[in-house]
C-alpha positions as a Python dict, from the first residue, in 0.01 Angstrom:
ca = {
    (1, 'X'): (0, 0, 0),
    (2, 'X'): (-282, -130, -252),
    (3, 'X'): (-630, 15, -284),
    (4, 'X'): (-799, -281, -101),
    (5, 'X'): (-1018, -294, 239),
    (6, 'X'): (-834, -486, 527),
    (7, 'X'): (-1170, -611, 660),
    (8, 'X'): (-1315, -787, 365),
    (9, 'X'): (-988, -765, 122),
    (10, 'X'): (-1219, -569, -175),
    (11, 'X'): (-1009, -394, -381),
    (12, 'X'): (-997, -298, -745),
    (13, 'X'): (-1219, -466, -1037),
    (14, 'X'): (-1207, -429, -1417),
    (15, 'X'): (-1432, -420, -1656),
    (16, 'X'): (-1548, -277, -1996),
    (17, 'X'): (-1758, 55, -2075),
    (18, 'X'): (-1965, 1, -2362),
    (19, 'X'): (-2085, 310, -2586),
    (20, 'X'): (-2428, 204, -2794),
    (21, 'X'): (-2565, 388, -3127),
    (22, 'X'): (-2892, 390, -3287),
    (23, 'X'): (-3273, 408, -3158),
    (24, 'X'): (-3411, 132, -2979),
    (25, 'X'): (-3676, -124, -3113),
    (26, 'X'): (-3950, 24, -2847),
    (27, 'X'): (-3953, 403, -3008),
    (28, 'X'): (-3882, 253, -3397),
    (29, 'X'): (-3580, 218, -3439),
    (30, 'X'): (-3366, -134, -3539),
    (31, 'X'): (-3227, -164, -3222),
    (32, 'X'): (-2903, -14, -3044),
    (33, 'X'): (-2593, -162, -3154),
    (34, 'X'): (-2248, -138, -2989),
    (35, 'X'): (-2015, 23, -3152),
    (36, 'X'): (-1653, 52, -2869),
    (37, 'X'): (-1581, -131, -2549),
    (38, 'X'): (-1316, 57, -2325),
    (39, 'X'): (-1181, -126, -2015),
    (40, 'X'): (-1264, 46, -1760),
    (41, 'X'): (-1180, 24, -1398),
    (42, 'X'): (-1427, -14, -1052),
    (43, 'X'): (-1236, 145, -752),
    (44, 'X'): (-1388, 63, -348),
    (45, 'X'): (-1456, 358, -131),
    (46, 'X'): (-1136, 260, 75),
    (47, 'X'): (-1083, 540, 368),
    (48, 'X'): (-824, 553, 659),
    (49, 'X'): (-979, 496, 1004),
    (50, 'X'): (-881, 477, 1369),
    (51, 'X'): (-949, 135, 1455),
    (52, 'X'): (-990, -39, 1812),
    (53, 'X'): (-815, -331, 1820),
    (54, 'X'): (-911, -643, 2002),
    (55, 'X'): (-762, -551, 2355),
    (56, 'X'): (-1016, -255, 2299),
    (57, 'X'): (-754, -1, 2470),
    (58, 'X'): (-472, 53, 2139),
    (59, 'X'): (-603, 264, 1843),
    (60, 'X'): (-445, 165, 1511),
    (61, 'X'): (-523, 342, 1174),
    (62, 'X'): (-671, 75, 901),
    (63, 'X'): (-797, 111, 545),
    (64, 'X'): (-1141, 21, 509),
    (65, 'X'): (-1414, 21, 278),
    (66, 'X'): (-1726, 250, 348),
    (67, 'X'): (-1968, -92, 309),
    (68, 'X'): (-1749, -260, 618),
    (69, 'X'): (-1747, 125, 845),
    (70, 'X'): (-2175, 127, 789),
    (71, 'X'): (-2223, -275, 844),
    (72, 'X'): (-2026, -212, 1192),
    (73, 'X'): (-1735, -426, 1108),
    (74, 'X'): (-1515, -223, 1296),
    (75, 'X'): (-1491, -43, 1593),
    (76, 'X'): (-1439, 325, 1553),
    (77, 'X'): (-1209, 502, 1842),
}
């Protein structure tokens, strides 16, 4: 299965890491240029959790994101 929160379907994002050179304006410098982007890659903190289902009696074991487990989405067994 994917990396990706069955509650609120977050899962993984891209994006680029960008490594700057130079001194900034502020302490006298000409400024920070950037000199490499790297794609880069933003992983959820997905974890497996015993899960009440509706009936509130059956226990089944979800992935789920840490943001949906502390907002109360979910009832833990």
């Amino acid at each position: 299965m994917a990396r990706k929160c069955e509650i609120c379907d977050k899962r993984t994002r891209v994006g680029n890491q960008i490594e700057r050179r130079g001194i900034t304006k502020k302490k006298g410098g000409i400024g920070l240029r950037i000199t490499s982007r790297t794609r880069r890659k933003f992983k959820p903190n997905i974890q497996k959790v015993r899960v009440l289902e509706n009936d509130g009696k059956t226990a089944v074991r979800k992935k789920v994101c840490t943001r949906c487990i502390k907002a109360g989405k979910i009832a833990k067994r």
